[in-house]
N, C-alpha and C positions, 0 to 999 in steps of 0.2 A: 503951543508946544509943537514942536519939529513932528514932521510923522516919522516914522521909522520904516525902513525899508524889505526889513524881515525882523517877523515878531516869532517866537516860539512859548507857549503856555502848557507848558506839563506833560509835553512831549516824555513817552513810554517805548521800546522795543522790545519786546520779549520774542524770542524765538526758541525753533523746537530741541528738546523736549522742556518747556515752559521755564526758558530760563533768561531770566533779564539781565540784557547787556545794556540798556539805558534807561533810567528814575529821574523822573520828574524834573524836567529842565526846561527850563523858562531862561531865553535870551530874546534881548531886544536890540539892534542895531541901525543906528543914527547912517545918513548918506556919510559918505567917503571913510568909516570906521574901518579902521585894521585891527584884525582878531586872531592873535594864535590861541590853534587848539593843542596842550600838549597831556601827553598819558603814556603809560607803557603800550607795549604788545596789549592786544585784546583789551583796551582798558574802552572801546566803541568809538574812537576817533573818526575812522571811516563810515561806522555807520552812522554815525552825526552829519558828515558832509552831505551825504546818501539823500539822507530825509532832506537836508537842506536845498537840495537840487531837485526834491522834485521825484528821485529815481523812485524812494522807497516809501509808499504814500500807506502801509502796512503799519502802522501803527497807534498809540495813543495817545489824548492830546491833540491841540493843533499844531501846521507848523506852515505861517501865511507870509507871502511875500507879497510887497506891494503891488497894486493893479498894474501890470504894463512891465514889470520889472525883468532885465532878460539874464539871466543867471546863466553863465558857465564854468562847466565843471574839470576841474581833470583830476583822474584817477588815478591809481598808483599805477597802474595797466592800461593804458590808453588804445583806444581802437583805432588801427590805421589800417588801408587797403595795403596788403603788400605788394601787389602786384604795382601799385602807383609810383613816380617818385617823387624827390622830396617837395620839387615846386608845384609839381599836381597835390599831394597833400594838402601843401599851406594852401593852394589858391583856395582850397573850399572852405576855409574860415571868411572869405570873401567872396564869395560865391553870389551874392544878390548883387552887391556893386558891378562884377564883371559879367552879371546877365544882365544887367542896368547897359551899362557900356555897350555892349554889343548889339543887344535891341535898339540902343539908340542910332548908332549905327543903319540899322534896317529903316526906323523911322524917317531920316534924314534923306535916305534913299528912295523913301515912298514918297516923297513930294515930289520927284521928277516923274512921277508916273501919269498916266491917262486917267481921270476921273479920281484922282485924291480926293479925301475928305480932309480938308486943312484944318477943321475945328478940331475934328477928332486927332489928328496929329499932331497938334498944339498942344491938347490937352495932356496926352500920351509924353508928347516930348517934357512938357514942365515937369511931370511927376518922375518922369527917369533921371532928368539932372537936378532933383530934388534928395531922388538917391543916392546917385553919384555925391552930390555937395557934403554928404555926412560923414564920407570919408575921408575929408581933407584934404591931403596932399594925393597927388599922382599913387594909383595902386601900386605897379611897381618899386615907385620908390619907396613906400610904405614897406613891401616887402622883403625887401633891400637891408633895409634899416634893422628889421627887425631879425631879419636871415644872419646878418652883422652882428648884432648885440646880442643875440642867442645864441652862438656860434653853430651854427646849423653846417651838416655835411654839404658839400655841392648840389645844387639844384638835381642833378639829372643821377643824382645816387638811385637806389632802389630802395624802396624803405623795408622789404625783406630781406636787403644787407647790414641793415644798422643793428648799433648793439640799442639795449635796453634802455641807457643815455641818452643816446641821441633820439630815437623814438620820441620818449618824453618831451624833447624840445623842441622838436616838431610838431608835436599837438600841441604843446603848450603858445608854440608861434602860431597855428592855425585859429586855435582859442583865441588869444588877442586879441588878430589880426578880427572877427568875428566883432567886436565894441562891445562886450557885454558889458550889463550897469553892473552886476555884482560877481567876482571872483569868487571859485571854492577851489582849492587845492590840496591835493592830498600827499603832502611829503614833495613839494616841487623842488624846482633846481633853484640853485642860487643865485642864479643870471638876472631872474626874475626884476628883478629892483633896480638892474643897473638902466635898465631902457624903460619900461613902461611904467607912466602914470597912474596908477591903477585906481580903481573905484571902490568902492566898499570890498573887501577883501577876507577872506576867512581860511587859513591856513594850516596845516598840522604837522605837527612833527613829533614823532617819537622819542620819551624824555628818555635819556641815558641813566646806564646805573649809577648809583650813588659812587662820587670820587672818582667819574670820568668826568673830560670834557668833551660836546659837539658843536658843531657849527648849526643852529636852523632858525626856520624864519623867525622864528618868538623876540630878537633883541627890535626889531624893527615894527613889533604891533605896538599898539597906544592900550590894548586891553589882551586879558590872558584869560582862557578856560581851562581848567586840567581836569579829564576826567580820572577818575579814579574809582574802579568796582563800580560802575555800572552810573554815576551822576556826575555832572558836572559843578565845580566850584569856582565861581569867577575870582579875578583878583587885579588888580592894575599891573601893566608891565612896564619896567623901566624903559625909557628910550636909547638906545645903542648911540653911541657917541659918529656912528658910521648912516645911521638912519637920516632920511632926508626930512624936513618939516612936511606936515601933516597934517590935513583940518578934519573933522570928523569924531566921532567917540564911540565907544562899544559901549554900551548897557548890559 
């Protein structure tokens, strides 16, 4: 049997004054599964992602992700330095590759030195371009790409000038750019699908009143949660005629 990448077993939140906003939810998700969560207002969607990242470990129940597994999250509020902009932001979803790079850098420089130690700089070097090799293509370009396809404001904006939109898609491209194995998003943009591959995915979106229409991620998951009054109900989701093939499955 496949393992599963994140299990949940009767996962509980109750908050003060002793009132549960989530009952007994057991999910299991297979590698590469795309998962919409959808609910009204208040129906615990965000605090599903919460527990599932890790943030909100307050609760009942387990709720286990595989050994080694690197989850990221984005929130409906996303945390950015304001002071930063917008290419100082993204770079720090790549923040180890570009301290990889420029260490190595130094290393290379220290073999012209007076009493190198060449083992220990071999060794140093392999494991830096070992880091480097994980992220594929050229960082730049990488960032390039995805600056592009997210339609990100100009590199040299201020992120205490952006509206509430673009914020979002600035973390959301820092996020990425980061490789995490498993996606959780809470109400993201719709760009999302046009550029990134994504990995196990778990998504939410706020269901519309009866006899409207909205646009959100749910036509594009393989599986569907709705909560409703504090639990979750799974159900299969139809595939959107617009969604790209998919390997993977939600339990």
């Amino acid at each position: 049997m496949a393992q599963y990448v994140f299990t949940m077993n009767r996962v509980g939140k109750i908050v003060p004054p002793k009132r549960q906003i989530l009952k007994d939810i057991s999910l299991s998700f297979f590698p590469g599964a795309k998962i919409g969560v959808l609910g009204i207002n208040g129906s615990g969607k965000s605090s599903l992602l919460r527990i599932m990242a890790g943030v909100d470990r307050e609760i009942e129940g387990e709720a286990t992700p595989m050994p080694g597994l690197k989850i990221g999250f984005l929130q409906q509020e996303p945390q950015l330095d304001p002071a930063k902009t917008v290419r100082e932001a993204v770079e720090e979803g790549m923040s180890e590759v570009l301290g990889a790079q420029k260490r190595l850098d130094e290393v290379y420089a220290a073999y012209a030195e007076d009493g190198a130690d060449f083992d220990a700089l071999a060794a140093e070097q392999a494991k830096l371009e070992a880091i480097i090799a994980t992220s594929g293509a050229d960082s730049n370009v990488q960032m390039e790409i995805a600056a592009d396809a997210l339609r990100l404001p100009p590199w040299d904006a201020k992120v205490a000038d952006l509206s509430g939109g673009e914020k979002r898609r600035v973390a959301l491209c820092r996020m990425l750019l980061s490789r995490p194995d498993m996606l959780l998003l809470d109400e993201p943009t719709n760009h999302l699908d046009a550029w990134w591959p994504s990995p196990t995915t778990a998504t939410s979106s706020t269901m519309p009143p009866s006899g409207s229409s909205s646009s959100t991620a749910a036509p594009a998951s393989r599986g569907r949660a709705t909560t409703r009054r504090g639990s979750t109900r799974r159900s299969s989701a139809s595939r959107s005629s617009r969604s790209r093939s998919r390997h993977g499955s939600g339990r």
